[in-house]
C-alpha positions in Angstrom: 11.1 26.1 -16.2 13.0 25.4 -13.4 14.5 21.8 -12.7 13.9 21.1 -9.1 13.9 17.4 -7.4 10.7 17.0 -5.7 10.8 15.1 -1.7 7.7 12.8 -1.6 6.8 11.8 1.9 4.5 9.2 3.0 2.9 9.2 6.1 3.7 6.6 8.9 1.8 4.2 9.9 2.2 0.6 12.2 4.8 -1.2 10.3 4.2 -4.5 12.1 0.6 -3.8 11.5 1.3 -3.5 7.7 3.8 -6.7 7.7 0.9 -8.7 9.4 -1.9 -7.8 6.7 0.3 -8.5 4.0 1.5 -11.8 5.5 -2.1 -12.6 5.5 -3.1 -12.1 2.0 -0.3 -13.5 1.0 -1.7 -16.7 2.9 -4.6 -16.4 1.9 -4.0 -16.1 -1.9 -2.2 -19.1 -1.4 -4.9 -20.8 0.2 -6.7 -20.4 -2.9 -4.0 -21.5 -5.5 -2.9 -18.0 -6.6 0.9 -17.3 -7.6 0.6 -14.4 -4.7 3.3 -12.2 -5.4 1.6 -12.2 -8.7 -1.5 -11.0 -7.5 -0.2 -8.8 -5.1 2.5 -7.1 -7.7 -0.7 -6.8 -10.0 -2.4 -5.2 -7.0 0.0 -2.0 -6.2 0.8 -1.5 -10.0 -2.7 -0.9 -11.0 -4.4 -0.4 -7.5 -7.6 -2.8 -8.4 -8.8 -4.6 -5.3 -9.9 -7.7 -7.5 -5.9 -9.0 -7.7 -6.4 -9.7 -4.0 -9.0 -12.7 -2.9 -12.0 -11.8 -0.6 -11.0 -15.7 0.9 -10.3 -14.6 4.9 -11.4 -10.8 4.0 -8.1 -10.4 1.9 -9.3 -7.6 0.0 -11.1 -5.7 2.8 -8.0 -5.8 4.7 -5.4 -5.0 1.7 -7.0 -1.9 0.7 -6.7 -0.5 4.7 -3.3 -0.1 3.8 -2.0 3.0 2.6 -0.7 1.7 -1.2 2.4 4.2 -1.0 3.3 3.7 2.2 3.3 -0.1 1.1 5.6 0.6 -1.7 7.7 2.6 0.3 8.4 0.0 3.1 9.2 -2.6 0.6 11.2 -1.0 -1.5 13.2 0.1 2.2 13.5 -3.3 3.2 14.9 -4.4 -0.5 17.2 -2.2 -0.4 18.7 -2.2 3.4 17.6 -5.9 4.6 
């Protein structure tokens, strides 16, 4: 078995687009007394919609998001932000 480094690409979508959704929820999980980096950790670690409120269509608009591509852009803006 060979010991090769697979390159995992994710495809690109509207980065202010993504920013504005996630500012949203994390509004709106607020708005409803949630710890919302909680919810929304508990969210991309398991992928289960029911982390994320349905208060101002939270969930609806949460799972429009491409959960890798999410990852990826936070993890990018950890690291070089």
């Amino acid at each position: 078995m060979e010991d090769h480094t697979i390159k995992y690409r994710v495809p690109s979508e509207d980065h202010e687009e993504m920013k504005r959704i996630l500012a949203s929820v994390y509004t709106s999980l607020t708005e409803k007394g949630y710890n919302p980096i909680n919810q929304i950790v508990g969210y991309l670690l398991s992928e289960d919609p029911t982390y994320i409120t349905n208060h101002n269509n939270a969930r609806a608009m949460i799972c429009r998001l491409d959960r890798d591509e999410l990852l990826s852009e936070l993890v990018r803006h950890y690291l070089f932000d």
